[in-house]
N, C-alpha and C positions, 0 to 999 in steps of 0.2 A: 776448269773451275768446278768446286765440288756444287752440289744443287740438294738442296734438302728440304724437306718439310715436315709437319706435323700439323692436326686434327684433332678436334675431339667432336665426340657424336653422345649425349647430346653436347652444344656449348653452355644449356644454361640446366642447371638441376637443383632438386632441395635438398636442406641436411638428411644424408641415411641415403640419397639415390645414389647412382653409380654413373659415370662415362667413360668412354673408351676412348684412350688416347693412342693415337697410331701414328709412326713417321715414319720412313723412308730418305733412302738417299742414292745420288748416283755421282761419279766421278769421287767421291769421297774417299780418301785416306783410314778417315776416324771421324764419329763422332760423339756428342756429348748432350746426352736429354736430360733435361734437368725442372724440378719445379715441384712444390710440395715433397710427396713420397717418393717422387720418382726419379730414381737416378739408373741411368742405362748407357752403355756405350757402343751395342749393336746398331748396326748399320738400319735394318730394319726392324719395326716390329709394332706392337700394341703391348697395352695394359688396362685392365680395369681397374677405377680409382673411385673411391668415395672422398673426394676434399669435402673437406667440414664448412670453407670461405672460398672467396671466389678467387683462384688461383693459377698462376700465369704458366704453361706450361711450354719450352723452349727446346732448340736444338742448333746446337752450331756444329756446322761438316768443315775439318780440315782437306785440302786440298792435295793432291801428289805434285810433287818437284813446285814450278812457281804459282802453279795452278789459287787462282782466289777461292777462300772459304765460303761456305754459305749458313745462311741462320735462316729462321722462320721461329715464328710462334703462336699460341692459340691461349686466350683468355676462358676459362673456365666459371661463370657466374654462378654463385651457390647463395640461396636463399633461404631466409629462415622463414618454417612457418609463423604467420600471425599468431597471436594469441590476445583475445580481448575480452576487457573485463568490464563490468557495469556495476555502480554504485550509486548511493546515495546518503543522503545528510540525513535520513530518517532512523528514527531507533525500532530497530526490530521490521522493519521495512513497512512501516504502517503511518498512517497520518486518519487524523479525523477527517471526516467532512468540512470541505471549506480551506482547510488548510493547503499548503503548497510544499516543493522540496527541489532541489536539486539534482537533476540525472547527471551521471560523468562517465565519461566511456572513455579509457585509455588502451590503450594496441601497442603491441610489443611484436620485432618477428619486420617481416615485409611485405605490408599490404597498404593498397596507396586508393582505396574507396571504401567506403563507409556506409550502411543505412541503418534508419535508426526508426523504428514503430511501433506503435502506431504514431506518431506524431515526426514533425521534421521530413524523413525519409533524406536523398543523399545528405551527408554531412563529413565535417570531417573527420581524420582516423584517430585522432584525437581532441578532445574537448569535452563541453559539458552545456548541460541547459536548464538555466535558473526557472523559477514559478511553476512549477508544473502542477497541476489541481486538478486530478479528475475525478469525477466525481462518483464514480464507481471503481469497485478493485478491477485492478489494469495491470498488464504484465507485459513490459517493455522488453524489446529483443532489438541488439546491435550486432549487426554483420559485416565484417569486414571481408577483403578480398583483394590480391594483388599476387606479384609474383610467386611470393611464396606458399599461394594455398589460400583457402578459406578457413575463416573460424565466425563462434557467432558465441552468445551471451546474453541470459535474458534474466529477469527480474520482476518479479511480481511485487506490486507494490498493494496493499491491503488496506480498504477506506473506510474506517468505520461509519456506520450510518445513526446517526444522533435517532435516540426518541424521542416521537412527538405523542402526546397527548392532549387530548380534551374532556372536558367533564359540563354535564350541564345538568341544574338542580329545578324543583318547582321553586319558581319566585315568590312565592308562597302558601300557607296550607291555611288549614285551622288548627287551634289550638287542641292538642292529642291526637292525630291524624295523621301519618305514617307519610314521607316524602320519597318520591320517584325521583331515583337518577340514571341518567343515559351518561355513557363514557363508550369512548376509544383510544384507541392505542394501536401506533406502528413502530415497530423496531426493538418492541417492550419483551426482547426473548427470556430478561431474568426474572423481574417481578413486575405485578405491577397492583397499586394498591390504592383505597381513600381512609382518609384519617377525617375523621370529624371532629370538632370542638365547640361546644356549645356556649353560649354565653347567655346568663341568666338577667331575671329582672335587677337584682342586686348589684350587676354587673359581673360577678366573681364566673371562671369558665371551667367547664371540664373537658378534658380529651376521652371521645369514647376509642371502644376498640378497634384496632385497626381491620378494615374489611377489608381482605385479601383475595384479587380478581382472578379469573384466569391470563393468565400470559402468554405472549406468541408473537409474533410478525405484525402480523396484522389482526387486530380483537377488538370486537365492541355487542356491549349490550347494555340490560336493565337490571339497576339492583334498588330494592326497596327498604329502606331505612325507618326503621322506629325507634324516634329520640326518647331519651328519658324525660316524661314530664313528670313533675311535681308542682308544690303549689308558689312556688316563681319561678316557673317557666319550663323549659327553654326561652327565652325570645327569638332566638334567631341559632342558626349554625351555620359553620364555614366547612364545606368538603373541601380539601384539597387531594387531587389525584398525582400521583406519584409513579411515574413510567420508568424502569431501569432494562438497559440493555447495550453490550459492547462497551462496559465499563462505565459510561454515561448516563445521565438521566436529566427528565423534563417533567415539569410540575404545573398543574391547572389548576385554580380555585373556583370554587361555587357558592355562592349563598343562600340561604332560605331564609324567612322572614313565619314568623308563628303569629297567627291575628290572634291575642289574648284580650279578652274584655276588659277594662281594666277601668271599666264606671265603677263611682265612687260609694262604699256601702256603708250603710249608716244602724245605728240602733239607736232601737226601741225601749224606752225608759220602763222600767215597772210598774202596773198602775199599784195604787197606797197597801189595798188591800189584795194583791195578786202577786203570784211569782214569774217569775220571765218564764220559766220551768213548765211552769201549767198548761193546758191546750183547753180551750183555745186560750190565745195570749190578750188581754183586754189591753184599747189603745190608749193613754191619759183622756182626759177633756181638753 
């Protein structure tokens, strides 16, 4: 009976390695190796082989006179590396503050584990995870890993952080006497400003000019304001503070209140023989 066999070393490899296929035989006539590239009809031997898939490699030995044939064979496992990507539903991979988005991580290739962080950790090699909100910028990285190799992918996702602002005025002065205001500001890296509007005794209002602060992260001081008075008024003014940064902005108002006299004044008739004009002024009888 013929007796044969065949090998491979390694049995399992990734696309681009190599294994070595070896067989042998004895009582054989002839035989016939067969499988991917390889076609042979020596008795014995090896080859080195790159299969691209995982590929069955075989040998059947003919027998001399009644003698039975023999076969053997050896599976060759060939994997592909992983390859995984990370996405999301955001534009430009940014979200405001508060807001939420979608991560999705798809894997291509042969990998059969998954992690996913900072959040989740194992998961699977494919899928996705709705709400995500952090609240600072965060840069997610998915790793996969399985027969065929490791691969990983990672994504920063970028949170703007809103400006906040505050403004606070004297509750009120005297009439012509210059009003103090304190303000701050976080987040305020483009401008950050108070617009004043005065509103008079007649009602009717003006916008004065706009007072432009310093800006920065984080700023706060005192600025001193001298409204225009004449003779109706101001009565009161409205600062509103104005904080811009990371495209965004936040607005705070403030009011002043102007204490104007406003008792009621009266004249003095002329006496017959005098003029209002003259000092001193004589009172009637």
């Amino acid at each position: 009976n013929a007796s044969v066999s065949i090998s491979a070393n390694p049995t399992s490899i990734i696309v681009g390695q190599s294994t070595t296929i070896s067989w042998s035989s004895s009582n054989a006539q002839s035989v016939v190796v067969s499988g991917g590239t390889l076609n042979s009809t020596s008795l014995n031997g090896s080859k080195i082989l790159s299969p691209y898939s995982t590929t069955t490699y075989s040998i059947i030995g003919s027998a001399y006179e009644s003698g039975a044939p023999g076969s053997d064979s050896v599976i060759v496992n060939v994997y592909v590396p992983p390859d995984v990507i990370l996405s999301t539903n955001t534009i430009n991979d940014t979200i405001i503050l508060g807001q939420s988005f979608t991560l999705t991580w798809n894997t291509t290739g042969d990998a059969d584990t998954a992690n996913l962080s900072p959040i989740l950790g194992n998961v699977p090699v494919n899928s996705n995870q709705p709400n995500v909100s952090p609240t600072s910028t965060t840069t997610y990285t998915i790793s996969v890993s399985g027969p065929g190799g490791n691969d990983s992918d990672d994504l920063t996702i970028t949170v703007l952080q809103p400006p906040i602002v505050s403004i606070d005025s004297d509750s009120s002065v005297k009439y012509g006497e210059d009003v103090t205001i304190t303000y701050s500001g976080v987040n305020c890296n483009e401008s950050l400003s108070i617009v004043p509007v005065y509103t008079y005794l007649d009602n009717t209002t003006t916008t004065g000019a706009t007072i432009q602060l310093t800006h920065g992260d984080n700023v706060s001081g005192t600025h001193i304001d001298s409204p225009p008075y004449n003779i109706i008024g101001p009565k009161c003014v409205l600062y509103t503070l104005t904080g811009n940064g990371n495209t965004l902005s936040d607005t705070d108002p403030s009011t002043t209140d102007f204490e104007i006299d406003q008792q009621p004044a009266f004249l003095v008739p002329e006496s017959r023989d005098k003029m209002k004009d003259e000092d001193p002024v004589i009172t009637p009888d």
